[in-house]
C-alpha positions as CSV (number, residue, x, y, z in Angstrom):
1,X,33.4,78.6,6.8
2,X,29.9,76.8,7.3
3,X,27.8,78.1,4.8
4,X,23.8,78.5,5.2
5,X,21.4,79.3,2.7
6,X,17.8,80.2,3.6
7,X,15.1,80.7,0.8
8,X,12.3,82.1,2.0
9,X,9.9,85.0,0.5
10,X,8.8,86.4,3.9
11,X,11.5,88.9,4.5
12,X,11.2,89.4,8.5
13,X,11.1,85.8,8.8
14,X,14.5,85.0,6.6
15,X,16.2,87.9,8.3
16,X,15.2,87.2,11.6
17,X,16.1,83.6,11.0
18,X,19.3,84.2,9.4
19,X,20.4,86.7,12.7
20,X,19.8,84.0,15.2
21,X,21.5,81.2,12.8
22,X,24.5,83.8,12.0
23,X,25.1,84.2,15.8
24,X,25.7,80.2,16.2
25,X,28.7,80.6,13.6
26,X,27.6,80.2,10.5
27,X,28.0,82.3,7.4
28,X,24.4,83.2,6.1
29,X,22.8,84.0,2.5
30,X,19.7,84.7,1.8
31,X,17.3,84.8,-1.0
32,X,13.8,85.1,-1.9
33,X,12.8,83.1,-4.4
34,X,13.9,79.9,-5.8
35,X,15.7,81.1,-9.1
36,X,17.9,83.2,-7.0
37,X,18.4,80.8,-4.5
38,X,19.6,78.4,-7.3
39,X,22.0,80.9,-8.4
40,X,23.2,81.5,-5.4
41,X,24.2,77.5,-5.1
42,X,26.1,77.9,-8.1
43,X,28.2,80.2,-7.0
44,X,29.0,79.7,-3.1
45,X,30.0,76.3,-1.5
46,X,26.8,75.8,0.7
47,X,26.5,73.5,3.1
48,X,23.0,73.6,4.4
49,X,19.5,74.8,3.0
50,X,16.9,75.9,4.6
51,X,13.8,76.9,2.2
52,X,10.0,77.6,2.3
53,X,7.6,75.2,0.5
54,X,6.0,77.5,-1.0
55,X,7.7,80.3,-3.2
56,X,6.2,82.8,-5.4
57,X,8.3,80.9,-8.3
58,X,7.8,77.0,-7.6
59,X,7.3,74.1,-5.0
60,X,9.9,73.9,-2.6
61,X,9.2,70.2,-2.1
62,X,10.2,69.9,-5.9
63,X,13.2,72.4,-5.6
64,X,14.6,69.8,-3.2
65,X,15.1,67.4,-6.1
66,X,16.8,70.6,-8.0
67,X,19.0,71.0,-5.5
68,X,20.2,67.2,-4.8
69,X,20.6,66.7,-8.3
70,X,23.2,69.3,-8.9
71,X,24.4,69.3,-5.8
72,X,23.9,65.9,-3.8
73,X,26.1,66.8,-0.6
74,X,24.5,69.8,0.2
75,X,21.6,68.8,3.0
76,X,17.8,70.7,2.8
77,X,15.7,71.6,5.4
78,X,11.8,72.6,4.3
79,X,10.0,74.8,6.5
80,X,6.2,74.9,5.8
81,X,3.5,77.1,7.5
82,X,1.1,74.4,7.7
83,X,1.6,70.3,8.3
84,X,0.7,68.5,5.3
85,X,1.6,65.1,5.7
86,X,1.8,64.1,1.4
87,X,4.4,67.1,1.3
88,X,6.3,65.8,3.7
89,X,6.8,62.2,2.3
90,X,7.5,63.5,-1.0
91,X,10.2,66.0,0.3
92,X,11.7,62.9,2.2
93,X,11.9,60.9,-1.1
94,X,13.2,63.9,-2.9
95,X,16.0,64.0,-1.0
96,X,15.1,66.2,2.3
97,X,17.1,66.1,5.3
98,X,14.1,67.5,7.5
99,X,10.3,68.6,7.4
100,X,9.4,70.9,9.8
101,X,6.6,73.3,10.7
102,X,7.0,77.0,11.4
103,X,6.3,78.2,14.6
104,X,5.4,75.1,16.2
105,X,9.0,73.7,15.5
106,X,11.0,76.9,15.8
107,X,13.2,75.1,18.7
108,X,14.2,72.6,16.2
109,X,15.7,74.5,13.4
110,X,19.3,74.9,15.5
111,X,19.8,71.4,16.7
112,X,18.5,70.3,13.1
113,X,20.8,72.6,11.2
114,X,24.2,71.4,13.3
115,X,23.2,67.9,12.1
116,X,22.3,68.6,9.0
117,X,25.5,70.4,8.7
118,X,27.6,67.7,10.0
119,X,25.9,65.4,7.6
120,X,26.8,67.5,4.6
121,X,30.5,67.5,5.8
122,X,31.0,64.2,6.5
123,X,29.7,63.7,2.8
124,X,32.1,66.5,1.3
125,X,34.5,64.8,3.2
126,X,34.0,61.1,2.2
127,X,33.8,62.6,-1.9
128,X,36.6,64.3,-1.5
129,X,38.8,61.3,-0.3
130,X,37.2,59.5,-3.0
131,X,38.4,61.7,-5.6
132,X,41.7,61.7,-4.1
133,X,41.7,58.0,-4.5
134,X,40.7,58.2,-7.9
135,X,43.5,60.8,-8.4
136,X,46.3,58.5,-7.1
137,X,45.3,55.6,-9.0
138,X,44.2,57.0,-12.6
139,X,46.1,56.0,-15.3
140,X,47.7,59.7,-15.9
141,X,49.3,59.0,-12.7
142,X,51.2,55.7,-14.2
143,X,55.0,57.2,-14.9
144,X,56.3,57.0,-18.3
145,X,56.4,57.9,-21.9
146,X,58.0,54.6,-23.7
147,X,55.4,53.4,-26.5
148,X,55.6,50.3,-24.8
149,X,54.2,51.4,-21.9
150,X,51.4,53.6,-23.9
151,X,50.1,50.6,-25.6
152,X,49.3,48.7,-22.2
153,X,47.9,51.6,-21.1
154,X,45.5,51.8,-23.9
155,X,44.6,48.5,-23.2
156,X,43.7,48.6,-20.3
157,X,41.9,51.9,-20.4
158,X,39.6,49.6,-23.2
159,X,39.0,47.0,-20.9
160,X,38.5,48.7,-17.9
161,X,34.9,50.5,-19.0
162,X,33.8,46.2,-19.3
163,X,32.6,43.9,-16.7
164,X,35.4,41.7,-18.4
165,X,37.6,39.4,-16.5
166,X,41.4,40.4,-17.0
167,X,44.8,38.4,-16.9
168,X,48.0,40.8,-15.7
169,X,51.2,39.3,-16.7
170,X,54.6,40.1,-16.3
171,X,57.8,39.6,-14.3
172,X,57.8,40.8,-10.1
173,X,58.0,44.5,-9.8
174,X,56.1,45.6,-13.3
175,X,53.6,47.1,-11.4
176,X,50.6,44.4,-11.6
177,X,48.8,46.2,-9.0
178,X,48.9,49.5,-9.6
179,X,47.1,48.3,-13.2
180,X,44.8,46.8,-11.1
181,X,44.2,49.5,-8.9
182,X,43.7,51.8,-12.2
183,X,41.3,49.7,-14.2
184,X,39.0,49.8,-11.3
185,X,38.8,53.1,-10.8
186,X,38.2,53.5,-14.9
187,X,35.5,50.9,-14.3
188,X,32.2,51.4,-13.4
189,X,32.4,49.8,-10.2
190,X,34.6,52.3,-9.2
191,X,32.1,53.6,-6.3
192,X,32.2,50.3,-5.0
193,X,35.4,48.3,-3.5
194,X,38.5,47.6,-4.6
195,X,40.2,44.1,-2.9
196,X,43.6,42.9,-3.2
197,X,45.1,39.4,-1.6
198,X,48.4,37.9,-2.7
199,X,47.7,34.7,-2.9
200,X,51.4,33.2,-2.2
201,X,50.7,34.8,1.0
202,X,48.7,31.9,2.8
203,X,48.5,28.4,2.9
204,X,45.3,26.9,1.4
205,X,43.5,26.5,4.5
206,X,43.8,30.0,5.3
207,X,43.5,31.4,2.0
208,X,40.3,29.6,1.3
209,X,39.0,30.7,4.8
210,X,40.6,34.8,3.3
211,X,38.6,34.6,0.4
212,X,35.2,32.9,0.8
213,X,34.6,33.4,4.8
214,X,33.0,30.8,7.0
215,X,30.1,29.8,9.2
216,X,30.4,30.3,12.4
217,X,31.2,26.7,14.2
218,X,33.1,25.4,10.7
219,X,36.7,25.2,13.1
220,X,37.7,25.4,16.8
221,X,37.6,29.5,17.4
222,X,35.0,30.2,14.1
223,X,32.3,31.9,17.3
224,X,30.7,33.8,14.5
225,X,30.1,34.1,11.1
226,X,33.0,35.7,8.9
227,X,32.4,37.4,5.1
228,X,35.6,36.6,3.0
229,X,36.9,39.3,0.8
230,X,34.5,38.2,-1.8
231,X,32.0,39.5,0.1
232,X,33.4,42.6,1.0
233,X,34.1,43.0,-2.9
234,X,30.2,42.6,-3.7
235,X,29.5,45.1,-6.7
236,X,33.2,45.9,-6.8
237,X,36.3,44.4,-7.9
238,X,38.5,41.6,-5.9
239,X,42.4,41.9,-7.4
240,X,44.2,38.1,-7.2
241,X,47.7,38.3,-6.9
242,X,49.9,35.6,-8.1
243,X,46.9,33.6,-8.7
244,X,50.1,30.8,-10.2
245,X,50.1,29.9,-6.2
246,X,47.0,28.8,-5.6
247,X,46.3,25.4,-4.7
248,X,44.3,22.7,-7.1
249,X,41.1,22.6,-4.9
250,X,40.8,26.3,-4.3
251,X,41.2,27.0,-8.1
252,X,38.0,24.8,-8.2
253,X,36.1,27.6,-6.2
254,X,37.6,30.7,-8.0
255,X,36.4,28.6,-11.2
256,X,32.8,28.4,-9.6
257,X,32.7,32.3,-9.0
258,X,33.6,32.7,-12.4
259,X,31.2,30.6,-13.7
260,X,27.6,31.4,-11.4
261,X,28.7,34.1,-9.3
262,X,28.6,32.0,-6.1
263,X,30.2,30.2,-3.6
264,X,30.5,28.0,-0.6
265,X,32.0,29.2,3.0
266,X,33.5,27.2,5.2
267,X,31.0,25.1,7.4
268,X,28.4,26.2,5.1
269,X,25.9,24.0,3.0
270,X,23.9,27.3,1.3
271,X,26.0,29.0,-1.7
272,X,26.4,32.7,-1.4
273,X,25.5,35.1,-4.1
274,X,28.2,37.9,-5.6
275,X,28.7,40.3,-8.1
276,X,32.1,40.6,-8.8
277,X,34.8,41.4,-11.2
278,X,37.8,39.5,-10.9
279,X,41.3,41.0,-11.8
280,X,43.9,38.1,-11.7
281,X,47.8,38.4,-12.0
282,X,51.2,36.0,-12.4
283,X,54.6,36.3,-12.9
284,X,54.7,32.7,-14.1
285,X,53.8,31.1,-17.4
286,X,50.2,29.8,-16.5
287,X,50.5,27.7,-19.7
288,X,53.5,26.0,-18.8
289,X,52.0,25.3,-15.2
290,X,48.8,23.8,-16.8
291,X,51.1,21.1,-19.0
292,X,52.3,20.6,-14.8
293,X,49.3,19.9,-13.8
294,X,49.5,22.7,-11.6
295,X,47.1,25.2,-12.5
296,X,43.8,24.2,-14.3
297,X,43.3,24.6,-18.3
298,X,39.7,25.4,-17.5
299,X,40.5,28.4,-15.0
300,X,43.2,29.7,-17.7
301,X,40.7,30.4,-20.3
302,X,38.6,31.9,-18.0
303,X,41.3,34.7,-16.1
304,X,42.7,35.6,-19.6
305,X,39.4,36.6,-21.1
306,X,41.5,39.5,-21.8
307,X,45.1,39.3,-20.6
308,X,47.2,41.7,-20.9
309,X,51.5,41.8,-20.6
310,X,53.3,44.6,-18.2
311,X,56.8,45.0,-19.8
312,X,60.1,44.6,-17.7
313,X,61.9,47.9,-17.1
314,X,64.7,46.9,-19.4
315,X,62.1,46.8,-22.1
316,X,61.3,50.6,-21.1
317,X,64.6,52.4,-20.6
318,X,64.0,55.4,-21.4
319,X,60.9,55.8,-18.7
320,X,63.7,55.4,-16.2
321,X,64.8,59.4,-16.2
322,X,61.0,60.0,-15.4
323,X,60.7,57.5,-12.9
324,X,63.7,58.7,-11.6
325,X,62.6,62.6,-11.1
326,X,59.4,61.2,-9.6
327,X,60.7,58.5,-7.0
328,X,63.5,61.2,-6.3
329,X,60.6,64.2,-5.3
330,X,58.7,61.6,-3.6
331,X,60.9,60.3,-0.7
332,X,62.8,63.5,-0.7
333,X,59.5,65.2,0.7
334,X,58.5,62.4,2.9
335,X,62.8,62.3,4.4
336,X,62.2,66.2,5.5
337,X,64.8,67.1,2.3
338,X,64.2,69.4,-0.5
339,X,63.6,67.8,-3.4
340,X,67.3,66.6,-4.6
341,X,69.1,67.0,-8.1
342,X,69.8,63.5,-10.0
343,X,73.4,64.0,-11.1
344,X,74.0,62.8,-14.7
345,X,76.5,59.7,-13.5
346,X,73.4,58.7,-10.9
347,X,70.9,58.6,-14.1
348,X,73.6,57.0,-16.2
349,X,74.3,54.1,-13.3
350,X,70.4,53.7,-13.7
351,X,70.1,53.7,-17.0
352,X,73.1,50.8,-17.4
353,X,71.2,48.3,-14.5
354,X,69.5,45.5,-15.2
355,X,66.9,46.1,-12.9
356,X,65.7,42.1,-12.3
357,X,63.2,43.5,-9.9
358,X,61.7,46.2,-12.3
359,X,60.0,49.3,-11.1
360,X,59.7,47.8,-7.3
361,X,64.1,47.5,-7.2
362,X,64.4,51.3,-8.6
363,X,62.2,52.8,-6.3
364,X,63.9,50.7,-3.1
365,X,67.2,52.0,-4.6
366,X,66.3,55.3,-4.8
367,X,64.8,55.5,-1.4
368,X,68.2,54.4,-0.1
369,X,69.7,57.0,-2.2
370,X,67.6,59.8,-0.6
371,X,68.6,58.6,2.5
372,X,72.4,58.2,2.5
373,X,72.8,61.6,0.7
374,X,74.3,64.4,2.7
375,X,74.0,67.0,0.0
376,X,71.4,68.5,-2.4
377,X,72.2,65.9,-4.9
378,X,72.2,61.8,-5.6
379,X,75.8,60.8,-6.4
380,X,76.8,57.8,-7.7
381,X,78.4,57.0,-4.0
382,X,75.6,56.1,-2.6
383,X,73.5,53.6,-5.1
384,X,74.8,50.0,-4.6
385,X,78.2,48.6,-5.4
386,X,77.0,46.6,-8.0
387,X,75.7,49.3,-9.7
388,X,78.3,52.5,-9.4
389,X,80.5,50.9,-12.3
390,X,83.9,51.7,-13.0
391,X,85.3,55.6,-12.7
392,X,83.3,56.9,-9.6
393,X,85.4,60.0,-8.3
394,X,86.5,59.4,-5.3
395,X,84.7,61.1,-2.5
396,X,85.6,61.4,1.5
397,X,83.0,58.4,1.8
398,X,84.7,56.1,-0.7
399,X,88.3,56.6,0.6
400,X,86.6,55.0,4.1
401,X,87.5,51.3,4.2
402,X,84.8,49.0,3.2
403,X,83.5,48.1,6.8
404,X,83.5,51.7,7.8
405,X,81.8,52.1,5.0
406,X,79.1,49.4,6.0
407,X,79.4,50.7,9.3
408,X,78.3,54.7,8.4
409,X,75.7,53.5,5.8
410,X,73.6,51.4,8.1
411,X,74.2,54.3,10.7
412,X,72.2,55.9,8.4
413,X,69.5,54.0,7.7
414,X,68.8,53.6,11.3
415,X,68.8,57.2,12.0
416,X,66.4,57.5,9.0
417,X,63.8,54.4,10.2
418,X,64.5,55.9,13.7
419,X,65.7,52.9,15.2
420,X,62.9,50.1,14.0
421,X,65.3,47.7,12.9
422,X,63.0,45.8,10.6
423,X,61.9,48.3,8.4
424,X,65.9,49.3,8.1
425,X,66.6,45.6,6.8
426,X,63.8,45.8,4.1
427,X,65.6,49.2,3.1
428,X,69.2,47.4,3.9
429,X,67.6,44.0,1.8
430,X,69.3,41.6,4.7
431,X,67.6,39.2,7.0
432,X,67.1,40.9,10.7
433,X,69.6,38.6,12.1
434,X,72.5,39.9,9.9
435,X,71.1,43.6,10.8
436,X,71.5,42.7,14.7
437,X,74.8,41.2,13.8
438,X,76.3,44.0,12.0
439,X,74.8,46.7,14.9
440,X,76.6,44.2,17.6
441,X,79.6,44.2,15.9
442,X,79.7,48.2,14.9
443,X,78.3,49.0,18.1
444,X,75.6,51.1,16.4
């Protein structure tokens, strides 16, 4: 319901305006004074606020900075008897959507309120996806119990409140990102934004042109000028992904930023100013790459101001159950299925695995599982070969020969991806050729 609250201390004045503002759709309080009007804030969502400037209790002008201060997404319109040009200004600075004069404004108060209103939605709206965001990527939200995985937590919480540069390492899958993603929303740049480029990704031309921008005319097809995600991570933070990648001569830039807090585009002679914080990340031993020659001592010390080691699944175990239970609810809800019982064979074929590709190679596997199962529960049957060990009962799938086998399970997948073969050979992990080989040759 859109919510409207007028303070005013002329009584056929408020109620007259409150009928003519109820009859447009919106739900109306009223009150007569500005300590009741406050009240009422505190206890109703309101959208909009319409109030007097002056009140037999205060300044309305100066309630406006009340109001925004304890509640900054709800918009206030001041209605005063007479123009007084000071007032005005100062309810403008105090946070006033609108200044307007009775009587000689009355037709403005509708088509002000509606945008008002839409104003103070669109606000609600923005803070509320914020808080979401925050939500999704707060450290509560990492999975796990293992003291292991406490103690990097702990770390990270201490760094993140710091401006500090930080140095994720750890093997492919450990969840380098997600840290990222958590520190910066701990941080105090969390309002601003949050930046991620994997740096393997692109060669150097293109990663140089990804990170820094250019001018417009630097290369055949630069028409205009383009920020780089440096610029888009002004007051924020930019997340480097396998940072190991980079080339010699960009590592020379990312040195630079470190160092002044500008940079260079492409095709441009005038540095550009930032303020960033820089989260890097590696699965490779940066020392080892620095007695390569491959990655510069200089840049080292600098990234791993405070560095800080993800541990490999296998050093976690027993977080698997509760990553597990979590992966398991999550694709179960987004494959249409009721959330589906982990049989204790499933968990124990988990538990034994080596996982090489961490917490990225469980959750793939346990998507697949979610998929291929037919019942309310994940059996052993349908994890990977590799991985179902010796003694699986023997089920109407597993009496199938292999290749019907093959044959039924990438049915499956298909049916689940509905039909976009691409994102069924990332669930499959084969090449798209094989895929369009085997759906030749099974006539799927």
């Amino acid at each position: 319901m859109n919510r409207v609250l007028i303070i005013d201390d002329e009584d056929k004045l408020r109620q007259l305006m409150a009928k003519i503002i109820g009859l447009e759709g919106f739900e109306v309080f009223q009150a007569d004074d500005i300590k009741s009007g406050l009240k009422r804030l505190d206890l109703t969502d309101i959208d909009v606020v319409i109030c007097d400037v002056k009140l037999p209790d205060g300044s309305g002008v100066d309630t406006v900075k009340l109001i925004k201060d304890k509640h900054p997404y709800v918009e206030v319109i001041l209605l005063t008897a007479y123009g007084n040009i000071p007032d005005g200004v100062q309810a403008i600075k105090n946070g006033a959507f609108d200044y307007i004069t009775k009587g000689d404004d009355n037709n403005k108060i509708i088509p002000l309120l509606y945008k008002a209103y839409d104003k103070a939605s669109l606000a609600k709206k923005v803070n509320q996806l914020e808080n979401r965001l925050v939500k999704k990527y707060a450290f509560e939200k990492i999975v796990g119990k293992s003291k292991v995985l406490q103690r990097t937590i702990e770390l990270a919480k201490k760094v993140a409140r710091t401006d500090t540069t930080v140095l994720l390492t750890g093997e492919t899958g450990t969840g380098k990102e997600v840290f990222a993603q958590s520190i910066h929303q701990e941080s105090n740049r969390s309002k601003a934004s949050f930046v991620a480029i994997n740096c393997s990704a692109f060669s150097r031309e293109l990663l140089e042109n990804e990170l820094f921008g250019h001018r417009a005319g630097a290369f055949t097809g630069a028409n205009k000028d383009q920020k780089g995600l440096f610029e888009e991570a002004h007051k924020g933070t930019i997340f480097l992904d396998e940072v190991g990648e980079m080339a010699l001569e960009l590592q020379a830039k990312i040195l630079r930023v470190l160092e002044t807090g500008e940079f260079l585009k492409v095709g441009d002679s005038k540095p550009t100013k930032v303020d960033v914080r820089i989260i890097a990340a590696t699965n490779r031993n940066l020392e080892e790459e620095i007695a390569k020659e491959t990655f510069r001592s200089d840049l080292f010390y600098r990234l791993s101001v405070f560095a800080i080691h993800l541990p490999a699944l296998r050093e976690r175990k027993e977080d698997i159950k509760d990553l597990a239970l979590h992966y398991t609810q999550d694709f179960s809800l987004k494959a249409g299925k009721k959330p589906l019982y982990i049989t204790d064979e499933y968990l124990s074929a988990l538990q034994h695995s080596e996982w090489k590709g961490n917490i990225r190679e469980l959750k793939n596997v346990i998507e697949r599982s979610v998929i291929l199962s037919d019942g309310h529960t994940l059996e052993v049957g349908t994890l990977p070969s590799d991985m179902q060990g010796e003694g699986i009962k023997v089920t109407t799938t597993s009496a199938m020969s292999l290749s019907e086998m093959e044959r039924v399970h990438i049915h499956k997948v298909l049916q689940h991806t509905g039909g976009n073969k691409a994102e069924a050979a990332r669930l499959l992990e084969i090449g798209a050729a094989t895929l369009y080989r085997k759906i030749e040759e099974y006539k799927l």
